[in-house]
C-alpha positions as CSV (number, residue, x, y, z in Angstrom):
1,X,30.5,43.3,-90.9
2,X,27.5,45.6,-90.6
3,X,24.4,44.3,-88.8
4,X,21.0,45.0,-89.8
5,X,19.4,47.5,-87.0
6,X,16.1,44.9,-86.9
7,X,18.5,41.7,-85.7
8,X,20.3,44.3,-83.2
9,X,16.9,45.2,-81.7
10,X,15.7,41.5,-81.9
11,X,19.0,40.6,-79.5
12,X,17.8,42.9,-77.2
13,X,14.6,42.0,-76.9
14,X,15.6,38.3,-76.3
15,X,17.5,39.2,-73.8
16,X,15.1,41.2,-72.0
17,X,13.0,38.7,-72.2
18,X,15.0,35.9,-71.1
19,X,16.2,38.1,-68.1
20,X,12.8,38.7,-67.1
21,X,12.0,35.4,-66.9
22,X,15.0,34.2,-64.8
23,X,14.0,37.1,-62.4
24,X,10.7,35.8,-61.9
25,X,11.7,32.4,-61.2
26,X,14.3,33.7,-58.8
27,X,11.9,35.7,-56.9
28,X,9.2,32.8,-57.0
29,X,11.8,30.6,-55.8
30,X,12.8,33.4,-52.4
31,X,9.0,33.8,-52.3
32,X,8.4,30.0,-52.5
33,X,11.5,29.7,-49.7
34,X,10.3,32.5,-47.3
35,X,6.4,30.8,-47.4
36,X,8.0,27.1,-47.1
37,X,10.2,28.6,-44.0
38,X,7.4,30.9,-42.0
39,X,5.3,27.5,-42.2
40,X,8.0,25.3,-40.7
41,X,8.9,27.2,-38.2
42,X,5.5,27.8,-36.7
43,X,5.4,24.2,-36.9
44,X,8.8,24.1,-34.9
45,X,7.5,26.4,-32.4
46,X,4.4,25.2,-32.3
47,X,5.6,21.9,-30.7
48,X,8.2,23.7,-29.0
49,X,5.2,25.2,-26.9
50,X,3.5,22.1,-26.1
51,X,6.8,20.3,-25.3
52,X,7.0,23.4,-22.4
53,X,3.2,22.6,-21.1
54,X,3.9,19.1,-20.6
55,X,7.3,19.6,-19.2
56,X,5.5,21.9,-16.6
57,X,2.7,19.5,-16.4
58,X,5.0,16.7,-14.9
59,X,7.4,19.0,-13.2
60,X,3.9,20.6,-11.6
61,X,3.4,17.0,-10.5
62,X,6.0,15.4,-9.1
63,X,7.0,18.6,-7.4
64,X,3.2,18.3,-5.2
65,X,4.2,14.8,-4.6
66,X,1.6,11.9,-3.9
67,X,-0.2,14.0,-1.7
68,X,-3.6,11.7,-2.2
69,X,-3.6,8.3,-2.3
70,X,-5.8,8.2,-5.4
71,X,-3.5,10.5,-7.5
72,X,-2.0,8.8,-10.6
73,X,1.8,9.9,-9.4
74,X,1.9,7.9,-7.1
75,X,0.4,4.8,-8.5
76,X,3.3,5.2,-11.2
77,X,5.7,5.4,-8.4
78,X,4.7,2.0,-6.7
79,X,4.4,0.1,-10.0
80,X,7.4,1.3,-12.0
81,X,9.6,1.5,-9.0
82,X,10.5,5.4,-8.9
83,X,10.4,5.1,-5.0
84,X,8.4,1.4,-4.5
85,X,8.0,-1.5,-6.1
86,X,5.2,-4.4,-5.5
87,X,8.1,-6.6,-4.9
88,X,9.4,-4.5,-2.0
89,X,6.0,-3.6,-0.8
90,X,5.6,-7.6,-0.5
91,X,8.7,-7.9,1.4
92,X,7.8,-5.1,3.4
93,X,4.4,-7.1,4.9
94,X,4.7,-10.8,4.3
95,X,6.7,-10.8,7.4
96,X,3.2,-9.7,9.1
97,X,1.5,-12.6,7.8
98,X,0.6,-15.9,9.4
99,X,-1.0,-19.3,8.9
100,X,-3.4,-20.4,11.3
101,X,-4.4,-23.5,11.7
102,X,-6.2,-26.4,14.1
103,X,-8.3,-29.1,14.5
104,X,-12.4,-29.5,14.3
105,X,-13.7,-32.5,15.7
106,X,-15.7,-34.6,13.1
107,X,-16.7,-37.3,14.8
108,X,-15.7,-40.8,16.3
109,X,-14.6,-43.9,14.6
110,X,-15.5,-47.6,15.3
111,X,-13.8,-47.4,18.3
112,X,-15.1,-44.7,19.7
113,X,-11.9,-42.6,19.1
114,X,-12.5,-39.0,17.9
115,X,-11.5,-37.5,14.5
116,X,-10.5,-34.4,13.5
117,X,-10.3,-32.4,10.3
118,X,-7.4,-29.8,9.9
119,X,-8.3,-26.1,9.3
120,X,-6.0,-23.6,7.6
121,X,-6.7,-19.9,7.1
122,X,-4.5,-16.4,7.4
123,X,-4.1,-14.2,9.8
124,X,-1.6,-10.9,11.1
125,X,-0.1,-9.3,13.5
126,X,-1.3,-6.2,15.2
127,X,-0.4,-4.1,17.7
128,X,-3.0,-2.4,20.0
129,X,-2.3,-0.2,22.0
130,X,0.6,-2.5,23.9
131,X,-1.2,-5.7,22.6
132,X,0.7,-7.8,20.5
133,X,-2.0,-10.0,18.9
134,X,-3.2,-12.0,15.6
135,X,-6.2,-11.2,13.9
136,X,-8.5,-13.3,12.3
137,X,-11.5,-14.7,10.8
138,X,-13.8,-16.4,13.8
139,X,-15.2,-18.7,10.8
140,X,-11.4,-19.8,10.2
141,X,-10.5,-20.9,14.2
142,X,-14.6,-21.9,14.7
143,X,-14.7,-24.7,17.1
144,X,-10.8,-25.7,16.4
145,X,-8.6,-26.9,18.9
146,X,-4.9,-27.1,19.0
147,X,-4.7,-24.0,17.0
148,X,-1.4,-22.7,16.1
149,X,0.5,-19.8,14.2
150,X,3.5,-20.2,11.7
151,X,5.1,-17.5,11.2
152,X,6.7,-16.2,7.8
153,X,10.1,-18.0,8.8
154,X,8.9,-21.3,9.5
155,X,8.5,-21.2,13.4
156,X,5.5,-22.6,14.4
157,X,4.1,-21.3,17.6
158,X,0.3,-22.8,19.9
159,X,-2.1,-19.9,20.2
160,X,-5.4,-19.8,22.2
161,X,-8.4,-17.7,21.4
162,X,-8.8,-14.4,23.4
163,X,-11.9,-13.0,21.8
164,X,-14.4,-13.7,19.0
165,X,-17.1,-12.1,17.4
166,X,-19.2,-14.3,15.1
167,X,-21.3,-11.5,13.6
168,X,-18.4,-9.7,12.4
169,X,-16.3,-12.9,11.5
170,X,-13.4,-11.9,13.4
171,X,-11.5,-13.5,15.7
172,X,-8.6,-12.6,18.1
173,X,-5.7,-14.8,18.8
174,X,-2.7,-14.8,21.4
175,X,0.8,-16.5,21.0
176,X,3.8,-16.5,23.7
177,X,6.2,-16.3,20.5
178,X,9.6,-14.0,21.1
179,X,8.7,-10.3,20.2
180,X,11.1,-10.8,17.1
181,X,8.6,-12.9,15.8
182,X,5.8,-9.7,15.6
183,X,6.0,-7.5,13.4
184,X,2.8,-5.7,13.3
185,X,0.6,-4.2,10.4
186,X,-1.4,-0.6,10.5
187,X,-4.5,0.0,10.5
188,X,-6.2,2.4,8.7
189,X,-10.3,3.4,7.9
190,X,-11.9,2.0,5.2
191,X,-13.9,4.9,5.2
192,X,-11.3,6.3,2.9
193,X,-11.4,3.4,0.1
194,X,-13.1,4.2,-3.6
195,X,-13.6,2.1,-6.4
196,X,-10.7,1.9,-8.6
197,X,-7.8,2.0,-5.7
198,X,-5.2,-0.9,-6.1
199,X,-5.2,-3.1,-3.5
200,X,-3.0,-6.7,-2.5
201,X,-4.0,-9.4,-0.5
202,X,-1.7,-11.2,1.3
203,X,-2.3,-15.0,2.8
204,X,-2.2,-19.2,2.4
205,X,-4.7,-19.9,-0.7
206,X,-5.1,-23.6,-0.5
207,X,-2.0,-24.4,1.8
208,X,0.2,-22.0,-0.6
209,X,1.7,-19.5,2.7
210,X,3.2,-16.5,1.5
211,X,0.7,-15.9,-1.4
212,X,0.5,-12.1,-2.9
213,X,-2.1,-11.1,-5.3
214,X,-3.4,-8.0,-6.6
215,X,-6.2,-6.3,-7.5
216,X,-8.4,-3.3,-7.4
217,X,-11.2,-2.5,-5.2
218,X,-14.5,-3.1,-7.7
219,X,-17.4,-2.0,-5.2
220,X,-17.9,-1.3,-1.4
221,X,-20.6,-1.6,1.0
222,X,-22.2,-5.3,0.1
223,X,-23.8,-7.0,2.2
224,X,-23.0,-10.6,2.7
225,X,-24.9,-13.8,4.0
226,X,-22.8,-16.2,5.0
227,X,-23.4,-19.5,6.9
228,X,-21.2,-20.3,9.9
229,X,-21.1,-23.0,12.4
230,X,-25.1,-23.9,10.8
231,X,-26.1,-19.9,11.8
232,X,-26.8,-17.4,8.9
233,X,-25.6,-14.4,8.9
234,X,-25.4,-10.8,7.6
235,X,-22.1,-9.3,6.8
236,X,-22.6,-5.7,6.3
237,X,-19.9,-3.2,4.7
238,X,-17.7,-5.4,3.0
239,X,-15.0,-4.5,0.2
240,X,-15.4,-6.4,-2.9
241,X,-12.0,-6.9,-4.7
242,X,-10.7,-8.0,-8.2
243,X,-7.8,-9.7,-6.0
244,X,-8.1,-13.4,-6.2
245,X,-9.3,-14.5,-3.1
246,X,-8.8,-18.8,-2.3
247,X,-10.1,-21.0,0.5
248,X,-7.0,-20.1,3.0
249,X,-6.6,-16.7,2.3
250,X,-9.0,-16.0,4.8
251,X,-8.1,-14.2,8.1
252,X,-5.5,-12.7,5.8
253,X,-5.0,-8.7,5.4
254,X,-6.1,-6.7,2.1
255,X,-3.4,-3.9,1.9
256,X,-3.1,-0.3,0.0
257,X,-0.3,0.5,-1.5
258,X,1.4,1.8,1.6
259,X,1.3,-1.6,3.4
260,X,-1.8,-0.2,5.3
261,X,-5.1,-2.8,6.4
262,X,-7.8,-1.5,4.6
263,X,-9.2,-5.0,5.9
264,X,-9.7,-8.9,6.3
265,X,-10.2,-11.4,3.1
266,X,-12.8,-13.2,3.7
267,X,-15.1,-15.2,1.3
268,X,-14.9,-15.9,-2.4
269,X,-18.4,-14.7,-4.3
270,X,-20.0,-18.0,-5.2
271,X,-22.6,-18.3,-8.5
272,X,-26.3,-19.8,-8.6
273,X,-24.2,-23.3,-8.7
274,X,-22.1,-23.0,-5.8
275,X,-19.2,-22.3,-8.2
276,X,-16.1,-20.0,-7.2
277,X,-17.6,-16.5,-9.4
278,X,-14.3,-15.2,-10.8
279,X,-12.7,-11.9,-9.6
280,X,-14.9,-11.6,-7.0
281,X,-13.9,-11.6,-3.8
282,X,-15.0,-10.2,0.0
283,X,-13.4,-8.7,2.5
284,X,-14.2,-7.1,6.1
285,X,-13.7,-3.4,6.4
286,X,-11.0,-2.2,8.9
287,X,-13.7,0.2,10.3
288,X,-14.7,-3.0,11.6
289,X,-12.0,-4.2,12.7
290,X,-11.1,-0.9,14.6
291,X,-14.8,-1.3,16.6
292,X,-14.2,-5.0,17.5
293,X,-10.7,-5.1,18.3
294,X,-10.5,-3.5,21.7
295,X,-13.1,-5.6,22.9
296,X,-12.2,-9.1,21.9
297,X,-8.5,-8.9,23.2
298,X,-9.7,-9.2,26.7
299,X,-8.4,-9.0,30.0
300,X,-5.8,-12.1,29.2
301,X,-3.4,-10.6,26.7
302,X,0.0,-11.7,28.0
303,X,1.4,-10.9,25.2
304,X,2.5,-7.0,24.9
């Protein structure tokens, strides 16, 4: 059968058509693809580039090590354990730490018998130069008698006062315990403390021996007035923490984070009331401490 040359052209033009049209949607489609891809793969190595910094960000830090005390390395390190951990830098000092304690005379009863109140505070062992020796608060041993040290283990040793400075509230104490029993802390200078570095405290908050806490130091250089022994006085350069600091603790060492003396807890920051202010507690510089120390061990320190 004989088609009609009009339906023969029509078939072809269909086709065309229809060909054209699945061209077009093919080539929108690769078109479509190649845009979609480029995008995604910019995005790809986009992240891959920033993945790089920050890979040579920490490798750029752990490779300079803690080489300050106040870099964020190594605070990482002594909190999450990489090479310390809070709980090993406790171990590594409590050994240090002692409670002193003695006997103030009060008064005299009916009979004429005296009475004495017990005194507890902190205190630890340093070594200077040859000198094995306890430091101290001089408001913690003020007018006690029968003052003695106890040791981490339990053993319980009498100790006598070699030297004491009031105006600094420090004292210095001597023991005839075995040298096993000292295990003395560093001392480093204050000087090098700013606001913001952790520090622990380490002492006997209300009879509680062995007591860690924590905190950060939250200003330096106050001044203090404190009343000892019915004398006022001024307490220059002192370290205010965040650690809590407890009747007890004082005497006690404030550490950094290497186990170093940065200084000596001392007083809790009272309000307007006479109320404990939270958070806010004192301590005594080392720089302090360095000055004093040579001069209140004195000529009697058997102990070496």
């Amino acid at each position: 059968m004989n088609v009609p040359p009009e339906i023969g052209v029509k078939r072809i033009s269909t086709v065309f058509i229809v060909a054209i049209i699945v061209g077009s949607l093919l080539i929108g489609g690769l078109l479509g693809y190649a845009v979609s891809s480029f995008t995604v793969t910019s995005r790809i190595s986009d992240l891959q580039s920033r993945v790089s910094t920050l890979e040579k960000q920490v490798s750029d830090l752990q490779s300079s090590g803690p080489s300050s005390k106040n870099t964020t390395y190594e605070y990482i390190t002594y909190i999450l354990g990489d090479n310390f951990s809070l709980s090993q830098l406790y171990d590594k000092v409590v050994k240090s730490v002692v409670v002193v304690q003695g006997a103030v005379l009060e008064g005299h009863d009916w009979f004429g018998h005296p009475v004495y109140e017990g005194v507890q505070g902190s205190g630890f062992v340093y070594n200077s130069t040859g000198h094995l020796v306890i430091l101290t608060n001089y408001h913690v041993i003020e007018n006690a008698v029968h003052i003695n040290v106890t040791f981490e283990n339990g053993d319980m040793f009498a100790a006598n006062v070699s030297g004491k400075d009031p105006q600094a509230d420090l004292a210095v104490l001597l023991t005839n315990a075995p040298q096993y029993e000292f295990r003395p802390l560093p001392i480093v200078s204050s000087s090098t403390l700013e606001v913001g570095d952790p520090v622990i405290a380490v002492g006997s908050p209300l009879g509680l021996n062995g007591t860690m806490t924590a905190g950060i130091v939250s200003a330096l250089n106050r001044t203090v007035q404190v009343n000892i022994g019915g004398v006022d006085y001024t307490i220059s350069g002192c370290i205010q923490t965040t650690a809590a600091i407890n009747p007890g603790n004082s005497g006690g060492p404030l550490l950094d984070y290497q186990g170093e003396v940065v200084g000596i807890t001392s007083y809790t920051a009272e309000t307007s009331s006479g109320t404990a202010a939270q958070g806010l507690g004192m301590a005594i510089p080392s720089d302090t401490i360095l000055q004093e120390v040579g001069s209140l061990i004195g000529s009697n320190s058997a102990t070496s």
